[in-house]
C-alpha positions as CSV (number, residue, x, y, z in Angstrom):
1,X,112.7,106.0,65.8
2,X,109.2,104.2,66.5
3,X,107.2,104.7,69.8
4,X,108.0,101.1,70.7
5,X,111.8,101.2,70.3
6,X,111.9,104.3,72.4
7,X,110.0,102.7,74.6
8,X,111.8,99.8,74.9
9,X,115.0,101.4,75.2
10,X,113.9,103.7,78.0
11,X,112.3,100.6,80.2
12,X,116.4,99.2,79.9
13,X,117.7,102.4,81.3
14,X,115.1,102.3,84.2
15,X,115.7,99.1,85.1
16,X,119.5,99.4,85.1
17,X,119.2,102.7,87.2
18,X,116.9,100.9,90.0
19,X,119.6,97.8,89.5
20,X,122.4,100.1,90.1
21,X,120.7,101.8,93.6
22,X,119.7,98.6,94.6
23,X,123.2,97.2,95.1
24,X,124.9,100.7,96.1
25,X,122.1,100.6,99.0
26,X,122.7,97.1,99.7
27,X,126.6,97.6,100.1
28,X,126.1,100.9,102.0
29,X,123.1,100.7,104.2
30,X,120.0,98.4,104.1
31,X,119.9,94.8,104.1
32,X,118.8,92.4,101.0
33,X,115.2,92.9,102.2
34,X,115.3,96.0,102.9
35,X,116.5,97.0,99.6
36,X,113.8,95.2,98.0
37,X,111.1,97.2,100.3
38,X,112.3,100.3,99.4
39,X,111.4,99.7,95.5
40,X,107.4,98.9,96.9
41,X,107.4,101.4,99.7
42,X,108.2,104.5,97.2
43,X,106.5,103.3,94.5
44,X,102.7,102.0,95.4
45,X,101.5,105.4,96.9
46,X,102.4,106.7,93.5
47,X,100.9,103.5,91.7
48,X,97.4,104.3,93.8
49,X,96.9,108.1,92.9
50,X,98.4,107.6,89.3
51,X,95.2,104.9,89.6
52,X,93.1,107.3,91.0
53,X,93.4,110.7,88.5
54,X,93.7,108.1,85.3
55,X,90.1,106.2,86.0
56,X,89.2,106.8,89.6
57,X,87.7,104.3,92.0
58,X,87.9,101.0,89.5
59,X,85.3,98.0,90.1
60,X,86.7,95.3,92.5
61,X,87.9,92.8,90.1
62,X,87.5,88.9,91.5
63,X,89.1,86.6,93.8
64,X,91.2,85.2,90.2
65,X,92.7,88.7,90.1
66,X,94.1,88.8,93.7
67,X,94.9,85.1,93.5
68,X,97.3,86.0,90.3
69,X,98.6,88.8,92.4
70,X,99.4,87.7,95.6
71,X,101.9,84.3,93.6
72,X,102.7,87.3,91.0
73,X,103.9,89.9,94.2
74,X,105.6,86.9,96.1
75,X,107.7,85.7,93.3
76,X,108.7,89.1,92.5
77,X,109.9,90.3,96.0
78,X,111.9,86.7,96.4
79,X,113.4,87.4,93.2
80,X,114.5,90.8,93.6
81,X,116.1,89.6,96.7
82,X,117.9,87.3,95.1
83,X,118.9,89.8,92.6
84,X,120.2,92.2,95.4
85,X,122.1,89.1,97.4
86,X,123.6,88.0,93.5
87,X,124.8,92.1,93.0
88,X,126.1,91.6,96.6
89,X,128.4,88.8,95.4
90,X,129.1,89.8,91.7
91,X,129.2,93.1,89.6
92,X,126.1,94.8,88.5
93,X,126.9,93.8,84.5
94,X,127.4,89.8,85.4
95,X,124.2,89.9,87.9
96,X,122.4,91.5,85.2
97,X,123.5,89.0,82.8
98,X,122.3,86.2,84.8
99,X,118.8,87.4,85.7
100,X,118.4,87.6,82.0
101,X,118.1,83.9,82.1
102,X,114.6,84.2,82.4
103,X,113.9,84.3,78.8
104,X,115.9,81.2,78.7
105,X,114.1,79.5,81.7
106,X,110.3,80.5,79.9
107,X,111.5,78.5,76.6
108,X,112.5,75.5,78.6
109,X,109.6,75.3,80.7
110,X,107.2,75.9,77.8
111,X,109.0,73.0,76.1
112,X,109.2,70.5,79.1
113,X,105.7,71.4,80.5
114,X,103.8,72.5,78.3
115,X,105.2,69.9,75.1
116,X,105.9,73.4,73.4
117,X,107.8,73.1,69.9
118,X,111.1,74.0,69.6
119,X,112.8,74.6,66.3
120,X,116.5,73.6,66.3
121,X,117.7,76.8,66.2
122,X,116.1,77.9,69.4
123,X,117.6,74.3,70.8
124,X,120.9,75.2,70.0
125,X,120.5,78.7,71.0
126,X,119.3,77.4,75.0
127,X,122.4,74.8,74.7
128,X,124.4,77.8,74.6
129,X,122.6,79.6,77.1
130,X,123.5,76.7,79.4
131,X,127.1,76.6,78.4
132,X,126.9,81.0,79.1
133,X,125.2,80.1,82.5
134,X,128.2,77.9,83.2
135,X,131.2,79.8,82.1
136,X,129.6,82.6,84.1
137,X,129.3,80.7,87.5
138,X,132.7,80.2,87.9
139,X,135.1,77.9,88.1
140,X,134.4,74.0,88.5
141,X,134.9,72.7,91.9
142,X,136.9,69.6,92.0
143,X,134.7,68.0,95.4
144,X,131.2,67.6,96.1
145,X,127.9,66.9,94.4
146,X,127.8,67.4,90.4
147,X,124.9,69.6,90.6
148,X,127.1,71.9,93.2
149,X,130.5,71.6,91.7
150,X,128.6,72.9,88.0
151,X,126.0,75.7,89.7
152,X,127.7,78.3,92.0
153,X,126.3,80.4,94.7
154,X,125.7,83.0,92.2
155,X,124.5,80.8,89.6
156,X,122.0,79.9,91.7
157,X,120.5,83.1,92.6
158,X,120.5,84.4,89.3
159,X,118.6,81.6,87.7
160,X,116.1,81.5,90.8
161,X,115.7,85.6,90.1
162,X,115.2,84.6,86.5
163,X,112.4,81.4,87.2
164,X,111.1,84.0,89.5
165,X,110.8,87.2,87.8
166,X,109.2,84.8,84.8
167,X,106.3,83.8,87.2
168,X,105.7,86.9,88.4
169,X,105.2,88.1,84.7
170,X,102.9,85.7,84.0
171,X,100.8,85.9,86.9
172,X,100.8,89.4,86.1
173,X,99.6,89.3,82.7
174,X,96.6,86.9,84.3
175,X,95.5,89.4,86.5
176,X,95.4,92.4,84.2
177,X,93.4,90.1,82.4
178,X,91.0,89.7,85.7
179,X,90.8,93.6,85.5
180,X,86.6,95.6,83.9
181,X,87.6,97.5,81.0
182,X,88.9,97.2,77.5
183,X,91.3,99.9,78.1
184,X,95.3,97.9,78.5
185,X,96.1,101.1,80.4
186,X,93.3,100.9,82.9
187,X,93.9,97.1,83.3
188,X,97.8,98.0,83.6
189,X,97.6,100.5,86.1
190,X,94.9,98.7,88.5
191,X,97.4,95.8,88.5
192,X,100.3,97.6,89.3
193,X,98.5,100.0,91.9
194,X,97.1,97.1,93.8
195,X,100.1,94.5,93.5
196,X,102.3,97.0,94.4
197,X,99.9,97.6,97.7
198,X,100.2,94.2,98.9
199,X,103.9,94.0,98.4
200,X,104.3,96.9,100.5
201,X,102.0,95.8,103.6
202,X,103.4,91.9,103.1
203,X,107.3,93.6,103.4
204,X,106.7,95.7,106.4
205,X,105.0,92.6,108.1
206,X,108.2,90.4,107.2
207,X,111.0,93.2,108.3
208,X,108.5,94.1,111.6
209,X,109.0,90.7,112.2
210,X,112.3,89.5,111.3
211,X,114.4,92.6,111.1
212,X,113.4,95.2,113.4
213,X,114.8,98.9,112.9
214,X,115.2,97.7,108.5
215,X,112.0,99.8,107.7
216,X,113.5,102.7,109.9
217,X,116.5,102.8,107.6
218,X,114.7,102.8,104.7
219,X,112.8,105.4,105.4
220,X,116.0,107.6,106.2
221,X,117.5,106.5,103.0
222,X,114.5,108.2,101.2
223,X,117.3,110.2,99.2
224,X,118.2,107.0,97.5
225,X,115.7,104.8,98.1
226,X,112.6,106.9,96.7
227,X,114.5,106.8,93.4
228,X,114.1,103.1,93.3
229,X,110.3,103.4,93.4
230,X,110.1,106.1,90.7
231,X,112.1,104.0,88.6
232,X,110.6,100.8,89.0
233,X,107.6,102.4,88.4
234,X,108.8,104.4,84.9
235,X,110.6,101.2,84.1
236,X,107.2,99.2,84.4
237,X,104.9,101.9,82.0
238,X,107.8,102.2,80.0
239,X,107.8,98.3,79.2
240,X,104.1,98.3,79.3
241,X,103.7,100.4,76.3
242,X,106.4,98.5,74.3
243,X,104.6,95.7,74.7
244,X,100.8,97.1,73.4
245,X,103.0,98.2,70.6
246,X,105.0,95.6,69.3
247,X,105.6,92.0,69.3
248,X,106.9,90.8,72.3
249,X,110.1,88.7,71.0
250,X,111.1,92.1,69.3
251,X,110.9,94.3,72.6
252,X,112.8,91.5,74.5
253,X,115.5,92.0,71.6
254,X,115.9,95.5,71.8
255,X,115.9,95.4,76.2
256,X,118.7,93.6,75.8
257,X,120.4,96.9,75.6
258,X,120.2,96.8,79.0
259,X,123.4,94.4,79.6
260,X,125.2,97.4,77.7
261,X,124.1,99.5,80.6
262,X,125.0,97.2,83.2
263,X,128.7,97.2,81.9
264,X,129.0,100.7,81.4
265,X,127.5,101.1,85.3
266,X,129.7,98.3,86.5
267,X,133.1,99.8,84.9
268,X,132.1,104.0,85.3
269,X,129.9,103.7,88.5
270,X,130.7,101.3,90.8
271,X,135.1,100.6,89.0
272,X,134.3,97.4,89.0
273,X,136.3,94.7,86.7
274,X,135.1,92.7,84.4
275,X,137.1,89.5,84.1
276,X,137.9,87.8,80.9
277,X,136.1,84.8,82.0
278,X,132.9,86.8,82.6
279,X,133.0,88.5,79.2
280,X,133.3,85.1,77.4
281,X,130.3,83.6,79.7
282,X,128.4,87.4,79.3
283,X,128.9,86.9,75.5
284,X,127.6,83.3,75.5
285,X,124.0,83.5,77.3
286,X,122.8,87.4,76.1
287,X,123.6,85.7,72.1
288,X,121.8,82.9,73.6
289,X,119.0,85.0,74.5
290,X,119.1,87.4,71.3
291,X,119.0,84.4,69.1
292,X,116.1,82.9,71.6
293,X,113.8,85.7,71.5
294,X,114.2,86.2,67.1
295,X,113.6,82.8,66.7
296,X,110.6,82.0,68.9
């Protein structure tokens, strides 16, 4: 097996684990937010020292870099709370389907934004994306605005994780680009170590603020909640190497092993069912994406 499909395949598991911990601490213990601090909390102490014995004190990249970071850190904690309030209302294989819309969401804005290309395969394949999308929100209500009767609560919060997560990755990639040094590691691990910083102070500001006692309980959920950092942070190198070693469509191809996990977590983990409805609509949008991602 290559380096890159290893890698790939590893980066799915991570991500399914700190999925899966997310929503059992979200139904047990901690709030939305709070779930979402405890992936930043655990994690950037270890981002900052794994900084500190791979290149030591870097130089202070410019005000570009932290501008990327700060929109890159803020669209990534509102997504993942989106993520944990969509696992709160759906099972972890359906909520993992839908924030997998992201691919989806880059194509579109590419094409409407951008004046992209499109070929009319990758057309077809976002039509049925949007059909999956659909299927998966629910049933039809038979009152109210079109928009609301055809986009559900959840379908909502998955494709705002999805937009989301998709900024954040972009801004991302512009401030490892901000970063001194030709090494992708270097610039990869400054990034994460200082992004992961301010998403850690911004958090505890928010919950000192708006949910007093939250950081308290995170904190004595360390059993559970340190796991998300160390996962979050495994699943990020993990996706980072992938990426310096393959194309990118290819590596999204191959994460998409990661719905597989989601299932087999929602059915063996949490006993969760899987409707027939949701299979049909879980079907529809990760083909969408698979076909999206080869044919880009």
């Amino acid at each position: 097996m290559d380096l890159w499909i290893a890698a790939a395949l590893a980066a799915a598991l991570f991500q399914t684990v700190r999925f899966m911990l997310q929503k059992h601490l979200s139904q047990v213990s901690l709030s939305a937010a709070g779930a979402t601090f405890a992936r930043f909390v655990y994690s950037a102490p270890v981002a900052v020292v794994l900084m500190l014995l791979y290149g030591g004190l870097p130089v202070l990249p410019g005000s570009a870099f932290w501008g990327f970071g700060i929109v890159g850190g803020a669209a990534q904690i509102t997504a993942t709370v989106c993520t944990v309030m969509l696992f709160g209302r759906r099972n972890l294989a359906v909520g993992m389907t839908f924030i997998k819309v992201e691919v989806l969401l880059t194509a579109l804005i590419g094409m409407v934004v951008l004046g992209e290309a499109v070929s009319p395969a990758g057309l077809l394949a976002m039509i049925v994306g949007i059909a999956g999308v659909l299927v998966l929100g629910g049933p039809v209500e038979s009152s109210g605005p079109l928009l609301r009767r055809l986009i559900s609560p959840s379908a909502a919060l998955g494709l705002s994780a999805g937009a989301l997560f998709g900024v954040s990755a972009v801004c991302y990639r512009g401030a490892s680009l901000e970063v001194v040094g030709e090494d992708p590691v270097l610039r990869a691990v400054v990034t994460l170590a200082a992004v992961t910083s301010m998403q850690m102070i911004g958090m505890a500001f928010w919950l000192r603020l708006r949910e007093a006692g939250e950081m308290t309980r995170v904190i004595g959920a360390w059993r559970s909640a340190g796991w998300i950092g160390l996962t979050s942070m495994a699943g990020t190198f993990c996706w980072f190497t992938a990426f310096t070693l393959q194309n990118a469509a290819y590596v999204k191809a191959v994460g998409q092993v990661e719905l597989i996990f989601g299932i087999l977590g929602t059915v063996l983990i949490f006993r969760e069912r899987i409707s027939g409805r949701e299979w049909l609509g879980m079907a529809l949008l990760s083909g969408s994406i698979l076909a999206l991602v080869l044919v880009l």
